[in-house]
N, C-alpha and C positions, 0 to 999 in steps of 0.2 A: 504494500500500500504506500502511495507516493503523501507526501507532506498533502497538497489540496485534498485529494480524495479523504484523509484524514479529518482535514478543517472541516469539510463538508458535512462531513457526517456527522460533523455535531449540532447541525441544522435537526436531527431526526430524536424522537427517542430512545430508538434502541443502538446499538453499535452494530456492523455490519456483522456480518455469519461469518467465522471463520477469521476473526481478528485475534491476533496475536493475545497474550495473556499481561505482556506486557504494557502493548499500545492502548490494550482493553484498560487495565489501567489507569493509564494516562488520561484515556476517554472520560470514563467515571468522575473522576478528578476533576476534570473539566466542567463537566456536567454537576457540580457539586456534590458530588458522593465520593464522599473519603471514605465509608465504612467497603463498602464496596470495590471500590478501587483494591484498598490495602488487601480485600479477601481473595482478589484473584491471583495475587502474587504474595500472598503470607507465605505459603509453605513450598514455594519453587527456591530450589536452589543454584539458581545458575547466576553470574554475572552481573547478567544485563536487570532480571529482575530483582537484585539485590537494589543494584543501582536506582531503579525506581521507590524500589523499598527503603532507601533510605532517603531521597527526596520528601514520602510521603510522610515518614516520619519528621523529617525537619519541617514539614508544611504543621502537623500537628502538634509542633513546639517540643520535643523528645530529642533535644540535641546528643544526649548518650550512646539513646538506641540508633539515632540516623548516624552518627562516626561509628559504627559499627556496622553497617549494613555498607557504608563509604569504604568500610576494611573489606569488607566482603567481595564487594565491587571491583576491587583492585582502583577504586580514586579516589583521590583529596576531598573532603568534605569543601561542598560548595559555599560559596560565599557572595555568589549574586543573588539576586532578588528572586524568589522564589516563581514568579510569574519568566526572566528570565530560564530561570532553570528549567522549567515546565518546557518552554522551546526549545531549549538547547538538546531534550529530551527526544521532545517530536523530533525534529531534526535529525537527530542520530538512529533512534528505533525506526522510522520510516525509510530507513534507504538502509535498514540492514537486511 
């Protein structure tokens, strides 16, 4: 899924069929559900959904547990603006 097709579909209410767990994520997020969001990628262990997982944690003010999911991730805990990071996010999960 390209970055627009992405945007787009947050015109709708559901996420399209067969989107990622991660960008699903990201989606929720977006669409204001954090519980949500966090539940598609709580218990995935890979990388990329660490990565998000600790975004969402920095987003819910848990600076411990998101530098720990940043460990997980193999990155630096971020430090731009959380609406920032959110893109940088899309950006990266949609053209992987």
């Amino acid at each position: 899924m390209d970055q627009q097709s992405f945007r787009e579909s947050l015109r709708h209410a559901e996420p399209p069929a067969g989107m990622s767990p991660v960008l699903g994520a990201l989606w929720y997020d977006a669409k204001g559900n954090w519980n949500k969001a966090h539940d598609l990628i709580n218990d995935l262990t890979d990388r990329d959904a660490a990565h998000v997982h600790a975004y969402l944690h920095r987003k819910e003010g848990d600076a411990g547990n998101a530098r720990y999911w940043y460990s997980r991730a193999g990155q630096s805990p971020c430090n731009s603006s959380l609406a920032d990071e959110w893109e940088e996010l899309v950006k990266l999960y949609t053209t992987k």
